[in-house]
SENURO-234990 format. One record per residue: chain; residue number from 0; residue in three letters; x, y, z of N, C-alpha, C in turn. Coordinates in Angstrom, 2 decimals. Example, Ala and Ser with C-alpha at 12.3 -4.5 7.8 and 13.67 -1.06 7.14 Angstrom:
{pt A; 0; ALA; {13.19; -5.69; 7.80}; {12.30; -4.50; 7.80}; {13.20; -3.30; 7.80}}
{pt A; 1; SER; {12.85; -2.25; 7.08}; {13.67; -1.06; 7.14}; {12.90; 0.03; 7.87}}
This chain:
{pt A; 0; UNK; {8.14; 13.98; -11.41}; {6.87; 14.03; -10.73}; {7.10; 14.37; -9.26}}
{pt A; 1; UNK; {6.38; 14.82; -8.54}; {5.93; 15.02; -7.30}; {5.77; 13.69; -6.68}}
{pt A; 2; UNK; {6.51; 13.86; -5.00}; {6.88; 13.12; -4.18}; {6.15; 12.74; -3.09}}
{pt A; 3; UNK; {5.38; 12.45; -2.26}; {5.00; 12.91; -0.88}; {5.62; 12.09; 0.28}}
{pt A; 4; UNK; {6.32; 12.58; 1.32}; {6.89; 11.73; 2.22}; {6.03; 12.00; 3.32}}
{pt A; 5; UNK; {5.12; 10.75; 3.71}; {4.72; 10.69; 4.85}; {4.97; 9.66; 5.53}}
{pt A; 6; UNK; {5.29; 9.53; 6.60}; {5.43; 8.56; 7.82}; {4.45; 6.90; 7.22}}
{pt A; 7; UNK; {5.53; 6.40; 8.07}; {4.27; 4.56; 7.70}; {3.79; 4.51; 8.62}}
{pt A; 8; UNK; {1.81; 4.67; 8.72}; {1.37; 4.29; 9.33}; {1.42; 3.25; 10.40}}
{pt A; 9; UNK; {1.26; 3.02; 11.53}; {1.22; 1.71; 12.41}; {-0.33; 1.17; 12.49}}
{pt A; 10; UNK; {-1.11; 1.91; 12.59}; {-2.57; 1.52; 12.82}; {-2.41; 0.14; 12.32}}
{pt A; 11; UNK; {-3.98; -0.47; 12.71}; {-4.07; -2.30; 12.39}; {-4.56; -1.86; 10.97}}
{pt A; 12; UNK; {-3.99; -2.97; 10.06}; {-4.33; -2.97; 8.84}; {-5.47; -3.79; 8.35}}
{pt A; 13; UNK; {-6.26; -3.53; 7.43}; {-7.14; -4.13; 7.15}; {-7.24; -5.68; 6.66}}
{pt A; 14; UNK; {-7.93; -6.85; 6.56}; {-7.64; -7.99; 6.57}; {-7.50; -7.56; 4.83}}
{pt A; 15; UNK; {-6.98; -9.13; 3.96}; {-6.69; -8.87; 2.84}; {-7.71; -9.51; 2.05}}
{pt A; 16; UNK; {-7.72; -8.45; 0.94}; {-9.26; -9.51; -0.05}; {-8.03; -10.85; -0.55}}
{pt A; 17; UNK; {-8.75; -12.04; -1.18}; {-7.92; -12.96; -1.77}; {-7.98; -13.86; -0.86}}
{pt A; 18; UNK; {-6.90; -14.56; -0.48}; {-6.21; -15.61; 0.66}; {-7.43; -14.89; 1.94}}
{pt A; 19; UNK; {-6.78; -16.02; 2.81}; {-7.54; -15.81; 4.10}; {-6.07; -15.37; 4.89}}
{pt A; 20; UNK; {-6.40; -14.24; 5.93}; {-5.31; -14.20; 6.79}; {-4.22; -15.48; 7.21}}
{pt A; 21; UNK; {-4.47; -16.26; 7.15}; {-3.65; -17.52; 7.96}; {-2.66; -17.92; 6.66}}
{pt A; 22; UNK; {-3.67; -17.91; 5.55}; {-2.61; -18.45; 4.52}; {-1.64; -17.26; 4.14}}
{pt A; 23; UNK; {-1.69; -15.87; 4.20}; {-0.71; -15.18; 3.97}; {0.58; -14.96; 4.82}}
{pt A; 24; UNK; {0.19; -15.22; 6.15}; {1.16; -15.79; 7.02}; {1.64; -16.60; 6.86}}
{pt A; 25; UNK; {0.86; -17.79; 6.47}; {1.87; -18.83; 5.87}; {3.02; -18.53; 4.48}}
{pt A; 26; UNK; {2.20; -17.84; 3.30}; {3.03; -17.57; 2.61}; {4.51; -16.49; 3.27}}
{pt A; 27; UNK; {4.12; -15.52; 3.71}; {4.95; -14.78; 3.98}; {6.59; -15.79; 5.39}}
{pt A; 28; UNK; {5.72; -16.67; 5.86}; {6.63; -17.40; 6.54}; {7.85; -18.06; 5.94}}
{pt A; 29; UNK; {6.79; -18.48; 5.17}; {7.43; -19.92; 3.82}; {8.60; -19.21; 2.80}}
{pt A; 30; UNK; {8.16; -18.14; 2.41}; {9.20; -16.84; 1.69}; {10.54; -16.43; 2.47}}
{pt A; 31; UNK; {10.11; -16.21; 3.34}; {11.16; -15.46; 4.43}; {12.06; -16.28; 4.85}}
{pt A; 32; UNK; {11.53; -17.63; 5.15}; {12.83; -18.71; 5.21}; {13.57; -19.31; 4.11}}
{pt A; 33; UNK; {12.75; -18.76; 2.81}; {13.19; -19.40; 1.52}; {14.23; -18.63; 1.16}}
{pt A; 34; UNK; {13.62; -16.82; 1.19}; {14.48; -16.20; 0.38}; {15.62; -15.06; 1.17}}
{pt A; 35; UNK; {15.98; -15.17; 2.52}; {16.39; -14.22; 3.26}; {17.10; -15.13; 4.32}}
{pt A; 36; UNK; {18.38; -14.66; 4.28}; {19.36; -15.54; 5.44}; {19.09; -14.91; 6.66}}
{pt A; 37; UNK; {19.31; -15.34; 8.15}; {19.63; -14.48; 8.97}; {20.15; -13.47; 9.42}}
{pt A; 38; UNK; {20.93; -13.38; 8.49}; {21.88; -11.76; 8.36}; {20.65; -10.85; 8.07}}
{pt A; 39; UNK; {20.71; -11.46; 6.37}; {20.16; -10.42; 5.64}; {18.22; -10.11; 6.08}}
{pt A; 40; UNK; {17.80; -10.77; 6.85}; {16.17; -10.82; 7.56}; {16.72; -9.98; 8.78}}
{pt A; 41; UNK; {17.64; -9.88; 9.70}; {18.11; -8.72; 10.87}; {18.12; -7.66; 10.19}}
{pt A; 42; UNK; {18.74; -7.05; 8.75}; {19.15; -5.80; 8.35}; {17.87; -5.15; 7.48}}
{pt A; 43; UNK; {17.05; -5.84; 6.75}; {15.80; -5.77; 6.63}; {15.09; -4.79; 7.93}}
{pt A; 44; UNK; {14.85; -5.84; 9.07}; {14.45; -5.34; 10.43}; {14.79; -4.29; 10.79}}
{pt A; 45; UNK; {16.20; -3.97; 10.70}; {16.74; -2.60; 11.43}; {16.40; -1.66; 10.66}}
{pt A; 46; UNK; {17.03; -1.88; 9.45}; {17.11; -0.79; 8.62}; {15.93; -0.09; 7.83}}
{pt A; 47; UNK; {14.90; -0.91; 7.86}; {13.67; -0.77; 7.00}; {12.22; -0.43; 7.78}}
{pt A; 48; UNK; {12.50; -1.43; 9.16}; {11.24; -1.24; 9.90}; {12.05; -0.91; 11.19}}
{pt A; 49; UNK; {13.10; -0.30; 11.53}; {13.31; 0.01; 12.91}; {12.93; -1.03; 14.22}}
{pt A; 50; UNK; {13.11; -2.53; 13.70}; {12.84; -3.74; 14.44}; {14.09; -4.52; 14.21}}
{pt A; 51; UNK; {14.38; -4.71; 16.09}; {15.73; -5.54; 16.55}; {15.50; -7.30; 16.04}}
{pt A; 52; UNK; {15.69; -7.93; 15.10}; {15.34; -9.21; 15.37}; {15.56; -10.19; 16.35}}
{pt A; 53; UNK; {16.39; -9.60; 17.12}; {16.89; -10.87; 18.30}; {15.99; -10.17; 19.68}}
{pt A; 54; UNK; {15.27; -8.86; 19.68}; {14.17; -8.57; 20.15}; {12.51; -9.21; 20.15}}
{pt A; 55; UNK; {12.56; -9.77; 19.16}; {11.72; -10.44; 18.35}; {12.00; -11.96; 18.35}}
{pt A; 56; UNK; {12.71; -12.51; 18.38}; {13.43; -14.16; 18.23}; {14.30; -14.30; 19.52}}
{pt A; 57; UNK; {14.31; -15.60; 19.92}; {15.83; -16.06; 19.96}; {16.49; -16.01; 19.17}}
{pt A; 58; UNK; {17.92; -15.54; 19.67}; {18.99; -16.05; 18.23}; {19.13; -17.35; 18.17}}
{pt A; 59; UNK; {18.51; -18.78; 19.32}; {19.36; -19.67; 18.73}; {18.66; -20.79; 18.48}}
{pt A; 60; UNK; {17.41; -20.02; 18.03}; {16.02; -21.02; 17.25}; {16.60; -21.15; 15.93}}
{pt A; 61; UNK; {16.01; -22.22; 15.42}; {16.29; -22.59; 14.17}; {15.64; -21.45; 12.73}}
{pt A; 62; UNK; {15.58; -21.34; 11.41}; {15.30; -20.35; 10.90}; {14.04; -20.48; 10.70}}
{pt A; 63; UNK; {12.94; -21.58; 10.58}; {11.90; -21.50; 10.68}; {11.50; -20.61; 11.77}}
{pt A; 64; UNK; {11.61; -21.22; 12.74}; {11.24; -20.89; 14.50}; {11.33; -19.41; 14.29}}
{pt A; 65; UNK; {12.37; -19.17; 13.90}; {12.88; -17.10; 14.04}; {12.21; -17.07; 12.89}}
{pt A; 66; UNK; {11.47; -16.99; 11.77}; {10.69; -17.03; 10.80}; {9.43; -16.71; 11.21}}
{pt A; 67; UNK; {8.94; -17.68; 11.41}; {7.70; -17.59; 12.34}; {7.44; -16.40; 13.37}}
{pt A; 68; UNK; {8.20; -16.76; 14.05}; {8.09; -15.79; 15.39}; {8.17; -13.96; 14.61}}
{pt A; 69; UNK; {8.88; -13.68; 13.98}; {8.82; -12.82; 13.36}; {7.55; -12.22; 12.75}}
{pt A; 70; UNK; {6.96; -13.01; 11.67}; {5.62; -13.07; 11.26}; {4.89; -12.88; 12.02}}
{pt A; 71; UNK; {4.24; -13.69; 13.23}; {3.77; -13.15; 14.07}; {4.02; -12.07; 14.90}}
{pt A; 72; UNK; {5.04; -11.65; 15.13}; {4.95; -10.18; 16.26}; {4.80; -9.37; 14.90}}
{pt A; 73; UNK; {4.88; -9.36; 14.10}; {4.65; -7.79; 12.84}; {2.65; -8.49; 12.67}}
{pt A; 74; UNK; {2.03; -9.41; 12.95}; {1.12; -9.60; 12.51}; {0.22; -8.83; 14.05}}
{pt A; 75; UNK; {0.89; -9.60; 14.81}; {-0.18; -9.18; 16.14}; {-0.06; -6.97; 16.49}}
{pt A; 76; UNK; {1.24; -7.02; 15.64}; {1.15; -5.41; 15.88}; {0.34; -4.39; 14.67}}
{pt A; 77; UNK; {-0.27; -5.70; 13.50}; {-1.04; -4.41; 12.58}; {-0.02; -4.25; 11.61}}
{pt A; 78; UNK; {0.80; -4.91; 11.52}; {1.93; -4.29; 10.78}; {3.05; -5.15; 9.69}}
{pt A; 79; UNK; {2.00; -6.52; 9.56}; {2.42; -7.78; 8.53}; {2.11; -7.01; 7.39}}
{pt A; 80; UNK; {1.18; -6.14; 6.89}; {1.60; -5.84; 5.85}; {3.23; -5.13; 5.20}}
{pt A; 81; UNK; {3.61; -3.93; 6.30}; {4.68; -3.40; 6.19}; {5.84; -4.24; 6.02}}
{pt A; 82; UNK; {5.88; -5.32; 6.70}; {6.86; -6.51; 6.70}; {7.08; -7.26; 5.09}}
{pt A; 83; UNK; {5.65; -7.40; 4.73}; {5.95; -7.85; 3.36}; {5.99; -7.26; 2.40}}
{pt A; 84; UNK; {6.02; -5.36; 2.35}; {6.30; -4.86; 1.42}; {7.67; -4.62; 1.35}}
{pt A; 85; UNK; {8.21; -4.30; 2.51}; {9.38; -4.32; 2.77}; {10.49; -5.89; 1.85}}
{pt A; 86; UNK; {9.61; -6.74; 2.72}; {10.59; -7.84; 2.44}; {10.06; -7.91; 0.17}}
{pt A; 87; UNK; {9.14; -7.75; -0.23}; {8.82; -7.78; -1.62}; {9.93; -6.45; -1.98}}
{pt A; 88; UNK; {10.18; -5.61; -1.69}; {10.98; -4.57; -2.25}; {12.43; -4.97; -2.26}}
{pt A; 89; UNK; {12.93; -5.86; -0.93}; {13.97; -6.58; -1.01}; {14.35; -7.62; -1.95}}
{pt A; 90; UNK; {12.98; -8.20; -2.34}; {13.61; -9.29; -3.52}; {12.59; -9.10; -4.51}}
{pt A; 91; UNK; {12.81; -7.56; -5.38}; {12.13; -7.81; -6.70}; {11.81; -8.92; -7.54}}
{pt A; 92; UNK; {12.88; -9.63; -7.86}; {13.17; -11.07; -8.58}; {12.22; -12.20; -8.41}}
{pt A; 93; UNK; {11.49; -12.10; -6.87}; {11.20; -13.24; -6.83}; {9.50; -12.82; -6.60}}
{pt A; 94; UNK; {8.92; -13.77; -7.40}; {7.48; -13.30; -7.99}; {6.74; -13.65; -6.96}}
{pt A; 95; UNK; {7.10; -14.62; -6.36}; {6.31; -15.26; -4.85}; {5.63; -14.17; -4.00}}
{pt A; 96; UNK; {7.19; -13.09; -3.62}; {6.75; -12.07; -3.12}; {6.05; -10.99; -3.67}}
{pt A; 97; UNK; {6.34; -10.67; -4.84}; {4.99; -9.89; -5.47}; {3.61; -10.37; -5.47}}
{pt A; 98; UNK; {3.42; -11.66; -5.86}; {2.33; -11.86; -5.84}; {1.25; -11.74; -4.59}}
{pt A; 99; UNK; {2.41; -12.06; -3.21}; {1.80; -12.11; -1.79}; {1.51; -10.42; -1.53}}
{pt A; 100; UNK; {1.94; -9.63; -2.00}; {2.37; -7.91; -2.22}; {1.00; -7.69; -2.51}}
{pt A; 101; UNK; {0.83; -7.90; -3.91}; {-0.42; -7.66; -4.56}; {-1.57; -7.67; -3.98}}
{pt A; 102; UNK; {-2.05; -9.12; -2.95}; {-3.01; -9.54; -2.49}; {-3.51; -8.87; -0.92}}
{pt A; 103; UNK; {-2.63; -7.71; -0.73}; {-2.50; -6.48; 0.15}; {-3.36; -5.84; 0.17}}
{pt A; 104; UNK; {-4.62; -5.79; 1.06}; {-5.54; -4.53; 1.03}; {-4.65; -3.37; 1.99}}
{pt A; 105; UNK; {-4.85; -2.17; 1.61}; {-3.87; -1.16; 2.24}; {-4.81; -0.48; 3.30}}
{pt A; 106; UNK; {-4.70; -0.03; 4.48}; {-4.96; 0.88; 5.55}; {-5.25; 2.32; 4.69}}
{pt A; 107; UNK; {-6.41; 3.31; 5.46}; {-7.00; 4.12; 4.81}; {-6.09; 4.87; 4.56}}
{pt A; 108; UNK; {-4.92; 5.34; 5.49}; {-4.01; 6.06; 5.06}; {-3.12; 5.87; 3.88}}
{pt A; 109; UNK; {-2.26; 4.55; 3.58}; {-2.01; 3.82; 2.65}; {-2.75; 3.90; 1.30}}
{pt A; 110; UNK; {-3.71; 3.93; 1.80}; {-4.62; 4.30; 0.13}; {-4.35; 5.58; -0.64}}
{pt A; 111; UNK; {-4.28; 6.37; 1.13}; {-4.85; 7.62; 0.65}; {-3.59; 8.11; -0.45}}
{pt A; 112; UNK; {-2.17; 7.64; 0.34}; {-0.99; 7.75; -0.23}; {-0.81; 7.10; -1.51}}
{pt A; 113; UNK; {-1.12; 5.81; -1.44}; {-0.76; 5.37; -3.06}; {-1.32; 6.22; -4.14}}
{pt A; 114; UNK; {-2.78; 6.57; -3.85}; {-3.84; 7.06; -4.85}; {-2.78; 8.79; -4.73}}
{pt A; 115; UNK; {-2.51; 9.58; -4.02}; {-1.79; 10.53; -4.36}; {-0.68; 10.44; -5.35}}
{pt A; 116; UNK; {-0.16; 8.95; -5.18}; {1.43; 9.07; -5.96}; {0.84; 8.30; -7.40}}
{pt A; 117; UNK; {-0.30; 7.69; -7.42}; {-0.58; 7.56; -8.88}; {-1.12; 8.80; -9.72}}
{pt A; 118; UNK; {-1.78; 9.76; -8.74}; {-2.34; 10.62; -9.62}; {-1.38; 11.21; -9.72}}
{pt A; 119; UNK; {-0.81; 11.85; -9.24}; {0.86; 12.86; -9.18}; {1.51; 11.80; -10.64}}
{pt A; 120; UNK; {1.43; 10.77; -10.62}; {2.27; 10.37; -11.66}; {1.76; 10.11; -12.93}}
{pt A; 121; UNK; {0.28; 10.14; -12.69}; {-0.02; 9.73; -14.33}; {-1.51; 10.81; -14.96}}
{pt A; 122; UNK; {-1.26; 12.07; -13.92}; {-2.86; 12.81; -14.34}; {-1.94; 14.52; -14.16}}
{pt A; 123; UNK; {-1.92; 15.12; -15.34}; {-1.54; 16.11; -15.31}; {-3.29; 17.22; -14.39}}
{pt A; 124; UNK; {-2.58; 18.52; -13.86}; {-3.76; 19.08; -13.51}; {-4.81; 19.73; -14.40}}
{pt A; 125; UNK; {-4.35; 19.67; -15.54}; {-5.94; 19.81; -15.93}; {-6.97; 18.51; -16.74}}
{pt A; 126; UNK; {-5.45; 17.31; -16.90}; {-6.46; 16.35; -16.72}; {-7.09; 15.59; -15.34}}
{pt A; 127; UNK; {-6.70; 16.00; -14.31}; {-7.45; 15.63; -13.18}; {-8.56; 16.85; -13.26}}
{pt A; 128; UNK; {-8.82; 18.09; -13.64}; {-9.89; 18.45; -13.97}; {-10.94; 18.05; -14.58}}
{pt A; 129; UNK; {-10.45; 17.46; -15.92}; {-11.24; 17.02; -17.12}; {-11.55; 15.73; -16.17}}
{pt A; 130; UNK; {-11.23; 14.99; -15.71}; {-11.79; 13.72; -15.05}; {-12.77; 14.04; -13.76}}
{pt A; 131; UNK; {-12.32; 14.96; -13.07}; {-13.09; 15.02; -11.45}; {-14.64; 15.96; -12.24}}
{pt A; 132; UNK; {-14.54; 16.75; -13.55}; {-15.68; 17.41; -14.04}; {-16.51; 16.04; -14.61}}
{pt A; 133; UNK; {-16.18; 15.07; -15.76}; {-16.66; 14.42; -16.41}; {-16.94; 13.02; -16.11}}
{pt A; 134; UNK; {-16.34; 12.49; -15.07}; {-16.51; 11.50; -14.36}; {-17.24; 11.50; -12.80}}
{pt A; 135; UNK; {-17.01; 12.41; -11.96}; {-17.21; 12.44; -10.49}; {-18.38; 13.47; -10.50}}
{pt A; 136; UNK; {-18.49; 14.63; -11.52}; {-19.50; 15.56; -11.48}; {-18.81; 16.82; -10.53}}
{pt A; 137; UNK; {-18.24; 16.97; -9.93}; {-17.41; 18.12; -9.18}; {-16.11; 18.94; -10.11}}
{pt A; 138; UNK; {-15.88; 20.21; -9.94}; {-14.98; 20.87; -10.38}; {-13.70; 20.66; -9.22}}
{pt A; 139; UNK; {-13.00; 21.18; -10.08}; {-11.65; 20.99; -9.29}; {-11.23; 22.41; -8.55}}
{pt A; 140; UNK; {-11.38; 23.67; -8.85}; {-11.94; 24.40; -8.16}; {-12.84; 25.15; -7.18}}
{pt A; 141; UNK; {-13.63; 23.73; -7.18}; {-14.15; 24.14; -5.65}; {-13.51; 22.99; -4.31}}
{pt A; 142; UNK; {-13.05; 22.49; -5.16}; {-11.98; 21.73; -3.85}; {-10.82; 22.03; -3.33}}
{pt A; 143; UNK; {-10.12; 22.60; -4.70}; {-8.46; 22.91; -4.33}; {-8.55; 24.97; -4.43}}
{pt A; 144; UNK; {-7.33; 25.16; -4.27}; {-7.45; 26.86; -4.28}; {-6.78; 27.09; -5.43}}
{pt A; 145; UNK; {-6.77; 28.09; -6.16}; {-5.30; 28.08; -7.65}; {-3.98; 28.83; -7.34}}
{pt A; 146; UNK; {-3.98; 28.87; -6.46}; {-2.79; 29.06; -5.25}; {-1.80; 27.95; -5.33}}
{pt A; 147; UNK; {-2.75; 26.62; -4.90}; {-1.53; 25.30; -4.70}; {-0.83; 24.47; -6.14}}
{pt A; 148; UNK; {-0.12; 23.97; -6.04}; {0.93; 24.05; -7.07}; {0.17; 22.29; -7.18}}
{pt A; 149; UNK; {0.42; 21.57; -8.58}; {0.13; 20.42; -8.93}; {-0.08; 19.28; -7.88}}
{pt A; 150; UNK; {0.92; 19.63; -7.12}; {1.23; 18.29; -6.32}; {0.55; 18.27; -5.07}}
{pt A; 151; UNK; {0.15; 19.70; -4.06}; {-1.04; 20.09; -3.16}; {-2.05; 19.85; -3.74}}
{pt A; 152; UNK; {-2.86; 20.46; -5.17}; {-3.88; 20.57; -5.70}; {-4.23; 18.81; -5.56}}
{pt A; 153; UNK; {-3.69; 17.54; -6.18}; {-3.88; 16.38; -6.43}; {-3.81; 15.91; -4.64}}
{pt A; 154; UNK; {-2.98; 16.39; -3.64}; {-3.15; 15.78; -2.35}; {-4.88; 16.31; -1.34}}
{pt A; 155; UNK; {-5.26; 17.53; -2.01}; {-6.59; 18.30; -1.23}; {-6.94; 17.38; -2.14}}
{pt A; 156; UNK; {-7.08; 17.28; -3.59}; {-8.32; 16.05; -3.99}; {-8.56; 15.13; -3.29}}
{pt A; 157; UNK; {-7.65; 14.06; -3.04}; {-7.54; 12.72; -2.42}; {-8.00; 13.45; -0.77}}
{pt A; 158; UNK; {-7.78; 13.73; -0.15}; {-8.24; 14.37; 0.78}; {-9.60; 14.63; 0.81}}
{pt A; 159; UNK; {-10.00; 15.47; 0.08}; {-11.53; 16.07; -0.08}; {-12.45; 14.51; -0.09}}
{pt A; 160; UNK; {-12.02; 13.63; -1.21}; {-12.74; 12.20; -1.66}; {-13.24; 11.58; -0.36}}
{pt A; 161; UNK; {-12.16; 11.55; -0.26}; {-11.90; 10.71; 1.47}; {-12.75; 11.10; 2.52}}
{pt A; 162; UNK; {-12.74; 12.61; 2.95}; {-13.53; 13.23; 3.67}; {-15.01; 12.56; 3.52}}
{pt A; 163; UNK; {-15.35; 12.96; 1.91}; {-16.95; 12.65; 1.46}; {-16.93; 11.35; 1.24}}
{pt A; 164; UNK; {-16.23; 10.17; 1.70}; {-16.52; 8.96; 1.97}; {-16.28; 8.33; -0.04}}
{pt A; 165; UNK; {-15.65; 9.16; -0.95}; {-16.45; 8.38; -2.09}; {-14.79; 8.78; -2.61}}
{pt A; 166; UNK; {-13.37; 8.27; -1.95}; {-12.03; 8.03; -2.33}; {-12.27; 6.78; -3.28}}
{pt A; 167; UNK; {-12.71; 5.51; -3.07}; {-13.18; 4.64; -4.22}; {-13.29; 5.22; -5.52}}
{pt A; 168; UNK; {-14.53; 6.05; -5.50}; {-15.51; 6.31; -6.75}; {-14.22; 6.95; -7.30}}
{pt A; 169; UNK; {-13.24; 8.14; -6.82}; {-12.21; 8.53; -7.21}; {-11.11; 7.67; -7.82}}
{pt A; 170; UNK; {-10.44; 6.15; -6.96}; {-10.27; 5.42; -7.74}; {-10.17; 4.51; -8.60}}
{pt A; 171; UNK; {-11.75; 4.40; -8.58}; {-12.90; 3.60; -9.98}; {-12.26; 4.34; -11.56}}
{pt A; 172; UNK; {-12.39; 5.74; -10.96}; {-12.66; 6.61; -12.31}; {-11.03; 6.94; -12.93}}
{pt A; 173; UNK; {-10.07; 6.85; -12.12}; {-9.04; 7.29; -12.50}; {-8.19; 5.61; -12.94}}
{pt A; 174; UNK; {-8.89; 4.65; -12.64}; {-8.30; 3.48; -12.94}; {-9.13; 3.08; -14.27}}
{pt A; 175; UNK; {-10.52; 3.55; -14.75}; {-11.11; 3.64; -15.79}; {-10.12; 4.20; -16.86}}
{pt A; 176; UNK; {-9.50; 5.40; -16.63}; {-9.03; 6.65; -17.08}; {-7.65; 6.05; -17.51}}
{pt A; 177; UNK; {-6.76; 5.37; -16.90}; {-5.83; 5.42; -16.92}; {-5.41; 3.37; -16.63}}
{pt A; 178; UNK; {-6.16; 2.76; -17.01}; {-5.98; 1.51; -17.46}; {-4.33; 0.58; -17.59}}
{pt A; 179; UNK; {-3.75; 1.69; -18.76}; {-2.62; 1.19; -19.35}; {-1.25; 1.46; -17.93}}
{pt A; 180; UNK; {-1.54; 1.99; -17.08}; {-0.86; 2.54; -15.76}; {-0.65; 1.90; -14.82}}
{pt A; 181; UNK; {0.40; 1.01; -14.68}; {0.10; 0.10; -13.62}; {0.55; 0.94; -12.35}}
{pt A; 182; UNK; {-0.62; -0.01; -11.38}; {-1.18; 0.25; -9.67}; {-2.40; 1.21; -9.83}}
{pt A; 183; UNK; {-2.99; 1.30; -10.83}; {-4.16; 1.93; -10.52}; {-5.52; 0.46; -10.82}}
{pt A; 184; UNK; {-5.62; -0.40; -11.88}; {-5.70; -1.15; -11.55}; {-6.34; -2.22; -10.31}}
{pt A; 185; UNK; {-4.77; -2.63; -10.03}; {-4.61; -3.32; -8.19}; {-4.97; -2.82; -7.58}}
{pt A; 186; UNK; {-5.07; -1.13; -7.27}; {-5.29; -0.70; -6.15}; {-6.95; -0.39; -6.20}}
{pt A; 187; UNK; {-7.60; -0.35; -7.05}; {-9.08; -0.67; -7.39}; {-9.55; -1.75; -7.17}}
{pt A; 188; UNK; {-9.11; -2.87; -7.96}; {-9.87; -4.04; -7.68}; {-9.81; -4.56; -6.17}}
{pt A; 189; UNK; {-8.23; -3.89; -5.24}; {-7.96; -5.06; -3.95}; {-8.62; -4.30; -3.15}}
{pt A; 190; UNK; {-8.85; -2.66; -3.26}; {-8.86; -1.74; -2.02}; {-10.50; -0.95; -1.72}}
{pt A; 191; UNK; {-11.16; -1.69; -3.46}; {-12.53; -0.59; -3.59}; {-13.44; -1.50; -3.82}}
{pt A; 192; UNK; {-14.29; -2.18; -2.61}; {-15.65; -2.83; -2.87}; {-16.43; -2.33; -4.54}}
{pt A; 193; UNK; {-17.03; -3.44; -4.99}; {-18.12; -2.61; -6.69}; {-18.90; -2.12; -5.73}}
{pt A; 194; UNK; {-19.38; -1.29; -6.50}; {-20.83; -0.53; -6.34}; {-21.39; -1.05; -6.02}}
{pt A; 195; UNK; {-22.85; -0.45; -5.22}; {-23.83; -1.06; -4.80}; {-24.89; -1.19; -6.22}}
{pt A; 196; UNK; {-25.84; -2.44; -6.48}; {-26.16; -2.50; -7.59}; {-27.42; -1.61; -7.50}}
């Protein structure tokens, strides 16, 4: 399948449906001292988010204290989500962090990206035709050109949606569509208010 590498947003991220902000800080605090030594929470930092931890901490606070303090400077910069996908990618194993993962509403850009790499992965182009005709009411030819190759054609969609404000309704219908697919799903229920009744 088709790839897209774009930059990680910094913008402020949106608050999260689920928990209330305070308690995901807490979770994410409570994790980070549970499941990540001081070594291995510095190399995280460097290597993943281009963040010095002893920039961020004292080194010679205790691991809560550098825990904390951490959490907060990625929170006050917009950017606690990145911290805990990061740190959830670091410890597949431990469900704590998925679950805190999950409860992630993503930044518009973030959306825009996931919803590209699900359709790229689970909607061939002429079934993103058969869906954007029979579900959304639009052809897929008047959005994309037959010029661009699968993986442009599915990024001008997500694009176009977005533009006309109705990227949701796009992934209402493709999470209808494609059910058995996980992250289309999650990224519906956490990221796309229901309809207005």
């Amino acid at each position: 399948m088709f790839r897209l590498n774009l930059p990680p947003t910094h913008s402020r991220e949106p608050a999260v449906n689920g928990p209330p902000p305070g308690v995901v800080l807490a979770q994410a605090h409570r994790l980070l001292v549970d499941t990540f030594s001081r070594h291995e929470l510095r190399l995280l930092l460097l290597e993943k988010l281009a963040v010095r931890l002893y920039e961020i901490a004292r080194p010679d606070t205790d691991d809560s204290s550098l825990c904390l303090d951490v959490v907060a400077w990625f929170d006050r910069r917009g950017r606690l989500n990145a911290l805990i996908r990061e740190a959830s990618a670091a410890r597949p194993g431990v469900p704590e962090w998925q679950a805190v993962l999950t409860g992630l509403r993503l930044s518009r850009e973030e959306q825009q990206i996931r919803t590209y790499q699900l359709l790229t992965g689970s909607f061939s182009r002429d079934e993103l035709r058969l869906l954007l005709r029979t579900q959304m009411g639009e052809r897929l030819e008047q959005i994309t050109t037959p010029w661009e190759d699968d993986s442009a054609a599915a990024l001008t969609v997500v694009e176009w949606f977005d533009r006309q404000g109705r990227l949701c309704e796009l992934i209402r219908a493709a999470a209808l569509a494609r059910r058995q697919v996980p992250g289309w799903t999650p990224l519906h229920n956490i990221n796309c208010p229901p309809p207005p009744v």
